[in-house]
N, CA, C and O atoms as a GROMACS GRO file, in nm:
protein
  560
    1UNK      N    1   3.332  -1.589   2.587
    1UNK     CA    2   3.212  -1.513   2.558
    1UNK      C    3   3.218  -1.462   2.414
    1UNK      O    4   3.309  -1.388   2.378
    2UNK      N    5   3.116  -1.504   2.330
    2UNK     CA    6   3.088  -1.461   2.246
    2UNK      C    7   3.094  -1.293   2.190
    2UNK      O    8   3.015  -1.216   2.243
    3UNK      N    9   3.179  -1.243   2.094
    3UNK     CA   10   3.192  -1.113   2.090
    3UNK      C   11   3.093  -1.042   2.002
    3UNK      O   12   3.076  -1.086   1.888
    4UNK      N   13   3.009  -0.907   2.056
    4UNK     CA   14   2.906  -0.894   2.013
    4UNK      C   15   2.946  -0.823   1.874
    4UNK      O   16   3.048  -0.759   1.848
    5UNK      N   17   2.799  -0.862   1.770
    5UNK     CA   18   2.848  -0.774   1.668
    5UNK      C   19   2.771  -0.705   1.647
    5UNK      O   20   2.652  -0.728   1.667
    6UNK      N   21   2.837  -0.556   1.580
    6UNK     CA   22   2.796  -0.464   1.548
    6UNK      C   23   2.700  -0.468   1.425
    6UNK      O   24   2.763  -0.482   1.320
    7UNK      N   25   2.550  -0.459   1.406
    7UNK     CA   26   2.492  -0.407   1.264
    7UNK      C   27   2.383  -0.289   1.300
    7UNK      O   28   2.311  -0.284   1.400
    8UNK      N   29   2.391  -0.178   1.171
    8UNK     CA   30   2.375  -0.072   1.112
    8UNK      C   31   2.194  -0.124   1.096
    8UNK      O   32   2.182  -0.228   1.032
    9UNK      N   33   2.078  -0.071   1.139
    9UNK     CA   34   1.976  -0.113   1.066
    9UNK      C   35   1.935  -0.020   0.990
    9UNK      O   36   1.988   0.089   1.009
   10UNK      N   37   1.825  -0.029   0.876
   10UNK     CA   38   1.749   0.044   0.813
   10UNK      C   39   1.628   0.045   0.882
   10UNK      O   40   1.603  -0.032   0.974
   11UNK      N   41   1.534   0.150   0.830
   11UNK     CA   42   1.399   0.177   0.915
   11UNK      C   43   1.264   0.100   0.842
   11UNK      O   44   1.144   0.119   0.863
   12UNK      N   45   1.340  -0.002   0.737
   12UNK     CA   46   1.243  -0.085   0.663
   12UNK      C   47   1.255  -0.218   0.774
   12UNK      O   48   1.148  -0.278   0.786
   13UNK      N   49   1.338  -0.258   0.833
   13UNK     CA   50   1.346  -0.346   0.987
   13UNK      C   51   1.272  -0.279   1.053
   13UNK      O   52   1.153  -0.299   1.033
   14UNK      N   53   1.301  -0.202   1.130
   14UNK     CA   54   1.254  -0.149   1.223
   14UNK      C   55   1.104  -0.179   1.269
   14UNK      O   56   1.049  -0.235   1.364
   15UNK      N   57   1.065  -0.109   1.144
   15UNK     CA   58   0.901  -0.063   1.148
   15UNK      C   59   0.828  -0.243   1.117
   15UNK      O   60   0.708  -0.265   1.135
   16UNK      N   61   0.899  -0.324   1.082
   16UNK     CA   62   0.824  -0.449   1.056
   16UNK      C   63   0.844  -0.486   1.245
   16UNK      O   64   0.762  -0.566   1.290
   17UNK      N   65   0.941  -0.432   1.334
   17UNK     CA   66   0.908  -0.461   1.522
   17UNK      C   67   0.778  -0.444   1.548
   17UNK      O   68   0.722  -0.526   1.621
   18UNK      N   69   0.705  -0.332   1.492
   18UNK     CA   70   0.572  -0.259   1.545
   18UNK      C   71   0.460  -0.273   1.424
   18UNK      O   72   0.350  -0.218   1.428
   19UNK      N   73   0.499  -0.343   1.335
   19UNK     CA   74   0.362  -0.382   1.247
   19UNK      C   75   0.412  -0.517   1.159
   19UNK      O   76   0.515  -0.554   1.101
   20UNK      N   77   0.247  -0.578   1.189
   20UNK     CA   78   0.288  -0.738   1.116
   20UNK      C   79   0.259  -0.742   0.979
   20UNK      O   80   0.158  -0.732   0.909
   21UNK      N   81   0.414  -0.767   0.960
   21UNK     CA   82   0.425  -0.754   0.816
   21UNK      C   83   0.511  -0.867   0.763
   21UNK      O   84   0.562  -0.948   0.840
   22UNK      N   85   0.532  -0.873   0.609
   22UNK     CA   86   0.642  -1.008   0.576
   22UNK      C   87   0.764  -0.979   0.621
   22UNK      O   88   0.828  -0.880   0.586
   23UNK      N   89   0.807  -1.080   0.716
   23UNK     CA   90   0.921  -1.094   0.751
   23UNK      C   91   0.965  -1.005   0.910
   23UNK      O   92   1.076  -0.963   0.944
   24UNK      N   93   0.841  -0.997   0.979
   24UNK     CA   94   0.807  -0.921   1.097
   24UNK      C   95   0.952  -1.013   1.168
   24UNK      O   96   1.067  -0.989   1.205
   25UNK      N   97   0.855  -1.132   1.156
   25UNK     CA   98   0.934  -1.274   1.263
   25UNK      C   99   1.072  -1.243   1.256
   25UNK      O  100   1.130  -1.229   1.364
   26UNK      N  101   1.143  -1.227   1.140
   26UNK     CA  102   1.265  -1.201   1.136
   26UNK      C  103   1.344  -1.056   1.175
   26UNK      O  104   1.464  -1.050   1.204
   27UNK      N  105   1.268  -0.963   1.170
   27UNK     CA  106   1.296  -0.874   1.218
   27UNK      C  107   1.319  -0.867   1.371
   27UNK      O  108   1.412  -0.815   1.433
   28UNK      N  109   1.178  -0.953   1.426
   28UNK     CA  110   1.189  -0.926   1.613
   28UNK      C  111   1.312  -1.018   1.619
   28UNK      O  112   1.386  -1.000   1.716
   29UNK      N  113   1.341  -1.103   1.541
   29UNK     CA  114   1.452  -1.194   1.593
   29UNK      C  115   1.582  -1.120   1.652
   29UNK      O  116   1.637  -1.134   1.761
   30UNK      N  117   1.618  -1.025   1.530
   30UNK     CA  118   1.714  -0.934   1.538
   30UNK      C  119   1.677  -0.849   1.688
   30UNK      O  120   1.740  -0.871   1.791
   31UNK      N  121   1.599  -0.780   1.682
   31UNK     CA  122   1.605  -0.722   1.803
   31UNK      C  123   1.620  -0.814   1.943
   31UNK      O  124   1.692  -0.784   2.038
   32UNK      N  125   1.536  -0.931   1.933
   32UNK     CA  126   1.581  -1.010   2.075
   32UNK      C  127   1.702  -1.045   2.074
   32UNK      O  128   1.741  -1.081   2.186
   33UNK      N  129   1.800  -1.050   1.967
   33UNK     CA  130   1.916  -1.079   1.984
   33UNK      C  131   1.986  -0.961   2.074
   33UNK      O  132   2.059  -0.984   2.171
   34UNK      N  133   1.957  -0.851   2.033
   34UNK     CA  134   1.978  -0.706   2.068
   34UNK      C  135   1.987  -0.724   2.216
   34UNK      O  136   2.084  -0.744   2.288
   35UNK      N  137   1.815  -0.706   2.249
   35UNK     CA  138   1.820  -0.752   2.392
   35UNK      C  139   1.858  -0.862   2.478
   35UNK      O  140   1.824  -0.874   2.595
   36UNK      N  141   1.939  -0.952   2.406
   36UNK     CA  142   1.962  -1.044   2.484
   36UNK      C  143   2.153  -1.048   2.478
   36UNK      O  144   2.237  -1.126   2.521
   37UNK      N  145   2.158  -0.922   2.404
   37UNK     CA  146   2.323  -0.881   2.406
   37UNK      C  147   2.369  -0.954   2.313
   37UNK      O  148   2.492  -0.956   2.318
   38UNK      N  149   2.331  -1.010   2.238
   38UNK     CA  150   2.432  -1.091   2.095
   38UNK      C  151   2.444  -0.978   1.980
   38UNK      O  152   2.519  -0.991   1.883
   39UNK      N  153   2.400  -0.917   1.992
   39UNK     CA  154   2.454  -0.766   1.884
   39UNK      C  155   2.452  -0.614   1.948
   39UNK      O  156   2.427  -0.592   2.067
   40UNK      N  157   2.476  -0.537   1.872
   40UNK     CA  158   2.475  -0.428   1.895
   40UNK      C  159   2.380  -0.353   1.790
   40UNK      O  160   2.377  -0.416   1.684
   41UNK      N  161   2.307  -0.243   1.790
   41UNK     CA  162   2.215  -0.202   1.661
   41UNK      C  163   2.238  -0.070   1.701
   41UNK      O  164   2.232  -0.031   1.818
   42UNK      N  165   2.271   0.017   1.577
   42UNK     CA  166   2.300   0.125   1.537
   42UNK      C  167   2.222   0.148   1.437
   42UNK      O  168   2.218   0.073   1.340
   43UNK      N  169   2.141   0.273   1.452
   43UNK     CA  170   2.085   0.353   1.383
   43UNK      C  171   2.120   0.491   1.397
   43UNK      O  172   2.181   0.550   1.485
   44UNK      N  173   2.046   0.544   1.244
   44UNK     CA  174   2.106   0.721   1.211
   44UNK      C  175   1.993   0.795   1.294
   44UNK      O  176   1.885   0.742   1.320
   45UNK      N  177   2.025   0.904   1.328
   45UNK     CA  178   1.934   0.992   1.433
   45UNK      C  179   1.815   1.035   1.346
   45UNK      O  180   1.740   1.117   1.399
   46UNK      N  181   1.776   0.985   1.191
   46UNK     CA  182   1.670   1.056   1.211
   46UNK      C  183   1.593   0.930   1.149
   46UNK      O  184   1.502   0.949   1.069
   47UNK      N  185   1.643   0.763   1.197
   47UNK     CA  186   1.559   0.690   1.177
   47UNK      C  187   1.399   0.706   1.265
   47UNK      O  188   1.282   0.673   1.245
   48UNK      N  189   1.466   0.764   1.353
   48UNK     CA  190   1.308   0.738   1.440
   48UNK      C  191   1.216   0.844   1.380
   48UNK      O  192   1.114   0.852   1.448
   49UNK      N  193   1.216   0.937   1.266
   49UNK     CA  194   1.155   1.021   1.237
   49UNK      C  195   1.037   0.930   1.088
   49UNK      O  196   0.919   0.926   1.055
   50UNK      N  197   1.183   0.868   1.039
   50UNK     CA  198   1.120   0.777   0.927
   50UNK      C  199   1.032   0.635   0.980
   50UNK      O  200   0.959   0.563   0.912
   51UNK      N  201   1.066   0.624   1.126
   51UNK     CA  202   1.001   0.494   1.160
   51UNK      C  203   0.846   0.551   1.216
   51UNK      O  204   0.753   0.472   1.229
   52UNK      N  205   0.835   0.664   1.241
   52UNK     CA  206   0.728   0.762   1.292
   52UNK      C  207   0.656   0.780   1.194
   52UNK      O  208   0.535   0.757   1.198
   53UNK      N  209   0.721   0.826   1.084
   53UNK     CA  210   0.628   0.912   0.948
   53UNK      C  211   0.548   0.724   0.893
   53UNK      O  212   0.429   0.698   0.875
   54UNK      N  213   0.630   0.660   0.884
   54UNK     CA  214   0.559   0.501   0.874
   54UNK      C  215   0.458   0.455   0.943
   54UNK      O  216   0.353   0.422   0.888
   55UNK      N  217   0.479   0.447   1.084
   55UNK     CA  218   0.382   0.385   1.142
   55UNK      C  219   0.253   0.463   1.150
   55UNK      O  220   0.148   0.409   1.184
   56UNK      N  221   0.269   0.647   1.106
   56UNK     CA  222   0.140   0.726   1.112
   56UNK      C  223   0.079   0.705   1.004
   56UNK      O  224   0.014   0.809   0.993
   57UNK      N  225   0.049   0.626   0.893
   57UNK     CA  226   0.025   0.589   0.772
   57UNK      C  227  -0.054   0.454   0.751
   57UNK      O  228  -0.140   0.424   0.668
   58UNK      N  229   0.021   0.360   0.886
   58UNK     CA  230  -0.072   0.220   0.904
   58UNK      C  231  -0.183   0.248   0.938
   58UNK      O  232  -0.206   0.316   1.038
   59UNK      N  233  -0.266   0.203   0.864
   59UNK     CA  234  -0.414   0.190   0.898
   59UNK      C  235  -0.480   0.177   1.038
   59UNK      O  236  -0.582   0.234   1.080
   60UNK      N  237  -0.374   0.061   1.120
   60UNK     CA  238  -0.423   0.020   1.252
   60UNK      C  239  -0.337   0.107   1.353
   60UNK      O  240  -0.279   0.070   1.455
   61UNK      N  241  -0.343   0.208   1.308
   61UNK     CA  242  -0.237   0.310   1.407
   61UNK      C  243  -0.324   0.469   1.449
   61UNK      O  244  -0.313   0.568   1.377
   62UNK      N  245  -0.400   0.468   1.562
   62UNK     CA  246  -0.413   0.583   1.612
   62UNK      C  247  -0.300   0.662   1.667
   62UNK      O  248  -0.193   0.602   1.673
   63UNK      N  249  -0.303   0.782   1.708
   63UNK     CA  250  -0.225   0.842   1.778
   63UNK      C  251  -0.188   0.825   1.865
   63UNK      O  252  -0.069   0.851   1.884
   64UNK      N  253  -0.290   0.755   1.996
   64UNK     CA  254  -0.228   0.666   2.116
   64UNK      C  255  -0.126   0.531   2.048
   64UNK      O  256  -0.004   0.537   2.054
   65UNK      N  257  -0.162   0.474   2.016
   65UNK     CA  258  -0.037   0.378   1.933
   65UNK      C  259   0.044   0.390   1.908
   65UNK      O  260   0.138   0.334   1.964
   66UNK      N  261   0.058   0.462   1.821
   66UNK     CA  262   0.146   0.581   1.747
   66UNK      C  263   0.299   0.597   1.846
   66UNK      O  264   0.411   0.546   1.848
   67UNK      N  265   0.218   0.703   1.923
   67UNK     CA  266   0.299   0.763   2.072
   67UNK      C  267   0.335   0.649   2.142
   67UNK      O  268   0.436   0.644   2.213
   68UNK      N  269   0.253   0.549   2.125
   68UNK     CA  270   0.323   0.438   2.245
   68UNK      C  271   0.454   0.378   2.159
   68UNK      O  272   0.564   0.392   2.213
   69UNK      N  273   0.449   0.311   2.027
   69UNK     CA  274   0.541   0.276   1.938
   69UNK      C  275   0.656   0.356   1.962
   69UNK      O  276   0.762   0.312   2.007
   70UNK      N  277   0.629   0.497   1.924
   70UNK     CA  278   0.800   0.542   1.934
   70UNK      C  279   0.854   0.581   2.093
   70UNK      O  280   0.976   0.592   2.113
   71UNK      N  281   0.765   0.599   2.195
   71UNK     CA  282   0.779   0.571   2.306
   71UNK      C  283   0.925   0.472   2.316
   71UNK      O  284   1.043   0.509   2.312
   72UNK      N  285   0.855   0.307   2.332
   72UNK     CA  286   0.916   0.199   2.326
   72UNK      C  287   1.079   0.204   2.265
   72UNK      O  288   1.184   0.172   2.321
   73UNK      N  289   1.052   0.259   2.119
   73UNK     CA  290   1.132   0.241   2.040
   73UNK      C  291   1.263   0.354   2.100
   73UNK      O  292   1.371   0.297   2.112
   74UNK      N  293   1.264   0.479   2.131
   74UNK     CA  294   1.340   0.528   2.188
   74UNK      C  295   1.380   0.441   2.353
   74UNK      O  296   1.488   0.442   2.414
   75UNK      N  297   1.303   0.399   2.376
   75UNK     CA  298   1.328   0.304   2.532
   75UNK      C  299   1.418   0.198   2.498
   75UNK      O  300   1.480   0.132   2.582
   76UNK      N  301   1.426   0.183   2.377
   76UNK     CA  302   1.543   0.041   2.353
   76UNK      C  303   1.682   0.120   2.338
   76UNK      O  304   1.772   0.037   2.337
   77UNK      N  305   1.726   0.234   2.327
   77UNK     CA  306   1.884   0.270   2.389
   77UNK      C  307   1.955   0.210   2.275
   77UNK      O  308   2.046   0.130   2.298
   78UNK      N  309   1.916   0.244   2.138
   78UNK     CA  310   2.026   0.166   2.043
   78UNK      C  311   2.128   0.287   2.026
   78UNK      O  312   2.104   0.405   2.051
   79UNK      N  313   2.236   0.237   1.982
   79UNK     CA  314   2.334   0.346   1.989
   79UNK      C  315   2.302   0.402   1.834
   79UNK      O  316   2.302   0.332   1.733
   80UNK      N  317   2.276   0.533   1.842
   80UNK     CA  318   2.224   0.638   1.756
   80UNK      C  319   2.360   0.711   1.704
   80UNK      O  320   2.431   0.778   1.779
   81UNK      N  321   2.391   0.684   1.538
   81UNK     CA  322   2.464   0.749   1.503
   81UNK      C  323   2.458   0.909   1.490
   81UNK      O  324   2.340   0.917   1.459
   82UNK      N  325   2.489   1.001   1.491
   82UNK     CA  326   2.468   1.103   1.453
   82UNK      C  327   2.570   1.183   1.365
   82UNK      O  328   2.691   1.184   1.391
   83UNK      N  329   2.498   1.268   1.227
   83UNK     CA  330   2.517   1.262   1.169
   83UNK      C  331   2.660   1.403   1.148
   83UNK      O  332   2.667   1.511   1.206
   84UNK      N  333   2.724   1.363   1.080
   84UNK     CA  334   2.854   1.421   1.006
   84UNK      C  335   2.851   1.465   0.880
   84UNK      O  336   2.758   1.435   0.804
   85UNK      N  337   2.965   1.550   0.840
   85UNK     CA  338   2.970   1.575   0.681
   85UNK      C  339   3.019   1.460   0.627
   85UNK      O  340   2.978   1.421   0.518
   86UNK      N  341   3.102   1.400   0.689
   86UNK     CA  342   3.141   1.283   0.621
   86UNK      C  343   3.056   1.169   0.554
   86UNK      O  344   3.080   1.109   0.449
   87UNK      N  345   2.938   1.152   0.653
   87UNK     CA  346   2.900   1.050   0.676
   87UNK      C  347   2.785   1.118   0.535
   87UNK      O  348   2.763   1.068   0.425
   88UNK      N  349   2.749   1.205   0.577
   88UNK     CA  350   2.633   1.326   0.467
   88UNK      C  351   2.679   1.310   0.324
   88UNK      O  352   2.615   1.278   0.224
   89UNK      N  353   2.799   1.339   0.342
   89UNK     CA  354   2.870   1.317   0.159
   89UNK      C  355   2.897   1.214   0.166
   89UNK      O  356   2.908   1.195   0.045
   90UNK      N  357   2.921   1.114   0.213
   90UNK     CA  358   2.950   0.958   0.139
   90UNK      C  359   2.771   0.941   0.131
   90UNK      O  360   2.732   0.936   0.015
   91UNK      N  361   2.714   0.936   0.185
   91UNK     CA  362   2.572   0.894   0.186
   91UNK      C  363   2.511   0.951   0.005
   91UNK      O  364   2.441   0.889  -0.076
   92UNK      N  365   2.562   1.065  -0.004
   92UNK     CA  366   2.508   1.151  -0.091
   92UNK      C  367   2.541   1.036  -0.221
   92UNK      O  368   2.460   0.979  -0.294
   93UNK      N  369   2.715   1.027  -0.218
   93UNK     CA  370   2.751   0.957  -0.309
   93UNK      C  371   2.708   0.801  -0.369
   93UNK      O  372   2.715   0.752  -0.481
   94UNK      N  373   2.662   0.748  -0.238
   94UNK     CA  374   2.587   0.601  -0.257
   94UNK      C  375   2.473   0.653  -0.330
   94UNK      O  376   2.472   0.621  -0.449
   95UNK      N  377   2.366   0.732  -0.287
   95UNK     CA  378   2.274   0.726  -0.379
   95UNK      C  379   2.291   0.798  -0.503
   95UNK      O  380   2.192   0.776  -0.572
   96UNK      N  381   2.360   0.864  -0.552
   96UNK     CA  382   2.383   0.898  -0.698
   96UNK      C  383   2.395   0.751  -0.765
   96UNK      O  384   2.330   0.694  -0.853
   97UNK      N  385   2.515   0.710  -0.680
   97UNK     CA  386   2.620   0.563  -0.781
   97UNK      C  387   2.493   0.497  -0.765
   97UNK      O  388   2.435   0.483  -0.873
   98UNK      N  389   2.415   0.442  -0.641
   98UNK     CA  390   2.268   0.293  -0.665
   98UNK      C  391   2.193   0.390  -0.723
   98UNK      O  392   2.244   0.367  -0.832
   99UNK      N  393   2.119   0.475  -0.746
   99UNK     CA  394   2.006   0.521  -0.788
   99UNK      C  395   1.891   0.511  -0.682
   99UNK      O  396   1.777   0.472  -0.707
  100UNK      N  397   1.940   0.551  -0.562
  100UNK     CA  398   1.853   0.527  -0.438
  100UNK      C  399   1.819   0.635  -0.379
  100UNK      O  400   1.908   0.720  -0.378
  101UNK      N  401   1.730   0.661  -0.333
  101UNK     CA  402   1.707   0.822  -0.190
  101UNK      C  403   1.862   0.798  -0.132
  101UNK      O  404   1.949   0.710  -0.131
  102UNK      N  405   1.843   0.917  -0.092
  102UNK     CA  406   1.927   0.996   0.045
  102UNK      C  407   1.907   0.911   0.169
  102UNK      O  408   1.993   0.848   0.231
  103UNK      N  409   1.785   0.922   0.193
  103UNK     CA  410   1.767   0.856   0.303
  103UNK      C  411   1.803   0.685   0.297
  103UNK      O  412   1.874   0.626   0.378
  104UNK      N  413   1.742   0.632   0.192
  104UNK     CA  414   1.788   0.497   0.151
  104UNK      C  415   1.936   0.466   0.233
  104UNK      O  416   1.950   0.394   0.332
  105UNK      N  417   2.045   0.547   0.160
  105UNK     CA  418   2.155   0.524   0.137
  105UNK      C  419   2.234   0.583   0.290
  105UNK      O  420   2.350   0.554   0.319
  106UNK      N  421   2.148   0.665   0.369
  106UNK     CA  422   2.247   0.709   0.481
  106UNK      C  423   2.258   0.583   0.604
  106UNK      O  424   2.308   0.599   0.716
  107UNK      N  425   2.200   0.460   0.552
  107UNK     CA  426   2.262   0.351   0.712
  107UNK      C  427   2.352   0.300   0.639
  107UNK      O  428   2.463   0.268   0.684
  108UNK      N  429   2.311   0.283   0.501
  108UNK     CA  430   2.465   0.195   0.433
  108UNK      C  431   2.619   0.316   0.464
  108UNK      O  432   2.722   0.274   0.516
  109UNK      N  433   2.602   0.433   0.429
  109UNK     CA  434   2.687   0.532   0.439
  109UNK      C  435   2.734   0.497   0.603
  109UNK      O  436   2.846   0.446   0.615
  110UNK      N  437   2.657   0.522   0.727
  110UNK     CA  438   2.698   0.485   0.867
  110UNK      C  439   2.786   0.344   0.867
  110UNK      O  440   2.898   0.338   0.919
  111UNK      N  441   2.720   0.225   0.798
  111UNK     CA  442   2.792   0.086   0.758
  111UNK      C  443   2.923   0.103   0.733
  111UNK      O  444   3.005   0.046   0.804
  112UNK      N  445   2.954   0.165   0.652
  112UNK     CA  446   3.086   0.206   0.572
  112UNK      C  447   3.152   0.279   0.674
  112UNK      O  448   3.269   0.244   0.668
  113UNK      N  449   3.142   0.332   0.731
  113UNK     CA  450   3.175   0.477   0.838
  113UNK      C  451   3.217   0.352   0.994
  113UNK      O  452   3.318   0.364   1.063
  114UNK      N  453   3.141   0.273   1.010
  114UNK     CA  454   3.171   0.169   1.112
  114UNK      C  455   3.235   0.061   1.092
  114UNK      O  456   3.257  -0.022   1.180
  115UNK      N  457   3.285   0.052   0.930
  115UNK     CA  458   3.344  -0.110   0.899
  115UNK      C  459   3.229  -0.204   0.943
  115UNK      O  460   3.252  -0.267   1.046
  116UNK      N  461   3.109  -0.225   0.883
  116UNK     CA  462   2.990  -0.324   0.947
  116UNK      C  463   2.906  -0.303   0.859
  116UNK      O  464   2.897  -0.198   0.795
  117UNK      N  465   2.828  -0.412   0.847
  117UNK     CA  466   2.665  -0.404   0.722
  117UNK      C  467   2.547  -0.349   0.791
  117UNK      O  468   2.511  -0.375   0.906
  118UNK      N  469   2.497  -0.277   0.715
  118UNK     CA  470   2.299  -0.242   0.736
  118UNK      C  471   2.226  -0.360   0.677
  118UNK      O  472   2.251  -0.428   0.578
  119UNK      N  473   2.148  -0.365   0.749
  119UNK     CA  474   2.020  -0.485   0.721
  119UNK      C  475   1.956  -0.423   0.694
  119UNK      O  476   1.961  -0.319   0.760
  120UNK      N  477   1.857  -0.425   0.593
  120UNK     CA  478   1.724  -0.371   0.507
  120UNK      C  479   1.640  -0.511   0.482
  120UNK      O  480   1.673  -0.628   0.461
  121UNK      N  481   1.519  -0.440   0.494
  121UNK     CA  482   1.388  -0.511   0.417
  121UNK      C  483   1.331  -0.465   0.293
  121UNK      O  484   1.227  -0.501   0.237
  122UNK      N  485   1.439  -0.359   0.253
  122UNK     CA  486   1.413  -0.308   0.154
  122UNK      C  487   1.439  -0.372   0.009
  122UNK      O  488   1.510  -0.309  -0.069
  123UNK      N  489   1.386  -0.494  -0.029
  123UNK     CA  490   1.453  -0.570  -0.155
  123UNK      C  491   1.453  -0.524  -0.282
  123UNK      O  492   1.526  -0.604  -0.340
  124UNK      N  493   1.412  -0.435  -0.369
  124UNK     CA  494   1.385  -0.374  -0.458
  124UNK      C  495   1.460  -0.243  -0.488
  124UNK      O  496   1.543  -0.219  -0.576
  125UNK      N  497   1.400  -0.152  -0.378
  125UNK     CA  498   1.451  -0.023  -0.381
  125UNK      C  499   1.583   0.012  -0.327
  125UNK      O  500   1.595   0.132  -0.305
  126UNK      N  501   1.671  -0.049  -0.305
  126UNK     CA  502   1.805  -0.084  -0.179
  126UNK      C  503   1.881  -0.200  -0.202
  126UNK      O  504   1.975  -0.178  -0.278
  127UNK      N  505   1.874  -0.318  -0.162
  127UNK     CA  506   1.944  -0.410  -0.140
  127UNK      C  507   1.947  -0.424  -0.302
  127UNK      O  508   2.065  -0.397  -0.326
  128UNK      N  509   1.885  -0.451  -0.426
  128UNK     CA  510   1.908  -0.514  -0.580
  128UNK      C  511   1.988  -0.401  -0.628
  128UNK      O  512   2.064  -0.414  -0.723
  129UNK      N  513   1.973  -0.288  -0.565
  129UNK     CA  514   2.090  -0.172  -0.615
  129UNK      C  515   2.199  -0.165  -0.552
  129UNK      O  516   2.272  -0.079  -0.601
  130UNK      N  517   2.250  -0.228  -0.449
  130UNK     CA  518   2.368  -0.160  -0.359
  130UNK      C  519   2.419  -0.273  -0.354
  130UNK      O  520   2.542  -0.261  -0.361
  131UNK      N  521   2.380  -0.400  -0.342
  131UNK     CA  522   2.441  -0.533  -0.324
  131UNK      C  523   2.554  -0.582  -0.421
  131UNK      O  524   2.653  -0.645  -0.384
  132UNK      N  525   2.523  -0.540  -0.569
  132UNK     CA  526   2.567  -0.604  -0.668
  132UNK      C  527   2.715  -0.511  -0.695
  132UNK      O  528   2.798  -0.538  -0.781
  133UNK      N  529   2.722  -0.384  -0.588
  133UNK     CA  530   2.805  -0.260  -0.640
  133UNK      C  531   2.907  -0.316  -0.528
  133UNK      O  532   3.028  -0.298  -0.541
  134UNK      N  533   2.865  -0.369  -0.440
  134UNK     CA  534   2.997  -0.394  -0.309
  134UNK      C  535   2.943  -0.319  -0.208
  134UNK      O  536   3.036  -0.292  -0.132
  135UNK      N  537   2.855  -0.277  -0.175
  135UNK     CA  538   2.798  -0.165  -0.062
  135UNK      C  539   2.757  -0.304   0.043
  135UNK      O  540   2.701  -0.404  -0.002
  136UNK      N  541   2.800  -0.288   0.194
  136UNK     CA  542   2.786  -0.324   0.308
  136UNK      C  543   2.633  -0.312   0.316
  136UNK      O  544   2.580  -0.214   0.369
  137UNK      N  545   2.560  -0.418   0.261
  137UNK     CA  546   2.431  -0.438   0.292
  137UNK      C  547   2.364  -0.505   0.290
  137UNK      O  548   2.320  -0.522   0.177
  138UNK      N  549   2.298  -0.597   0.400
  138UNK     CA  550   2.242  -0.734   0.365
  138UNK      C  551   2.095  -0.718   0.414
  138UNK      O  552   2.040  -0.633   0.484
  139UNK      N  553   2.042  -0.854   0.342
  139UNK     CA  554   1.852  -0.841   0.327
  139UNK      C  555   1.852  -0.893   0.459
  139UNK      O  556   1.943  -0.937   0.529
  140UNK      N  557   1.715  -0.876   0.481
  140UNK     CA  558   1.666  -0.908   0.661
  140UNK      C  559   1.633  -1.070   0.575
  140UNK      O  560   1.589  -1.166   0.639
   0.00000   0.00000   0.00000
């Protein structure tokens, strides 16, 4: 049996599960893998806040939607890091060194903290800054 692996997501994946966007397809892929037990997905406890503040912003998103989206999204049982000083100050330190948010930088910080990579859809703001430094982070 295949041994499952562990990856770290960002909430720039995530939110492409619940809105069609470039590179949606690849995103649900990841998650059916999820559900079909070929990985494991770890996220930081306050992704679902950033995957929330996102989807209330899409155009095609009422409040019933809305509520049903993070509904779901808490119904998938990913194992939720929660957060540490450790994890708080290394995070801090990634985004000084990339020139990235806080938030950017706290799944790569969890990555590091688990020995395992974060996946981002983030190509610009994230992955062209953290990739080239050695930071555990690969594009969706």
């Amino acid at each position: 049996m295949a041994r499952c692996r562990e990856i770290v997501l960002d909430s720039s994946v995530v939110v492409k599960w619940f809105s069609a966007e470039i590179k949606s397809d690849e995103a649900l892929k990841l998650l059916d893998s999820y559900t079909e037990g070929s990985n494991a997905l770890t996220v930081s406890e306050i992704l679902f806040c950033e995957v929330g503040n996102a989807l209330r912003y899409k155009p095609d998103y009422d409040a019933q939607k809305w509520k049903t989206a993070l509904a779901q999204l808490y119904n998938l049982h990913m194992n939720v890091t929660h957060l540490n000083q450790d994890i708080i100050l290394r995070a801090g330190e990634i985004a000084y060194d990339g020139k990235i948010t806080f938030y950017d930088a706290l799944p790569v910080a969890i990555a590091e903290h688990k020995k395992t990579v974060c996946i981002t859809a983030d190509e610009e703001t994230q992955y062209k800054k953290l990739q080239p430094k050695g930071y555990p982070i690969e594009l969706l």
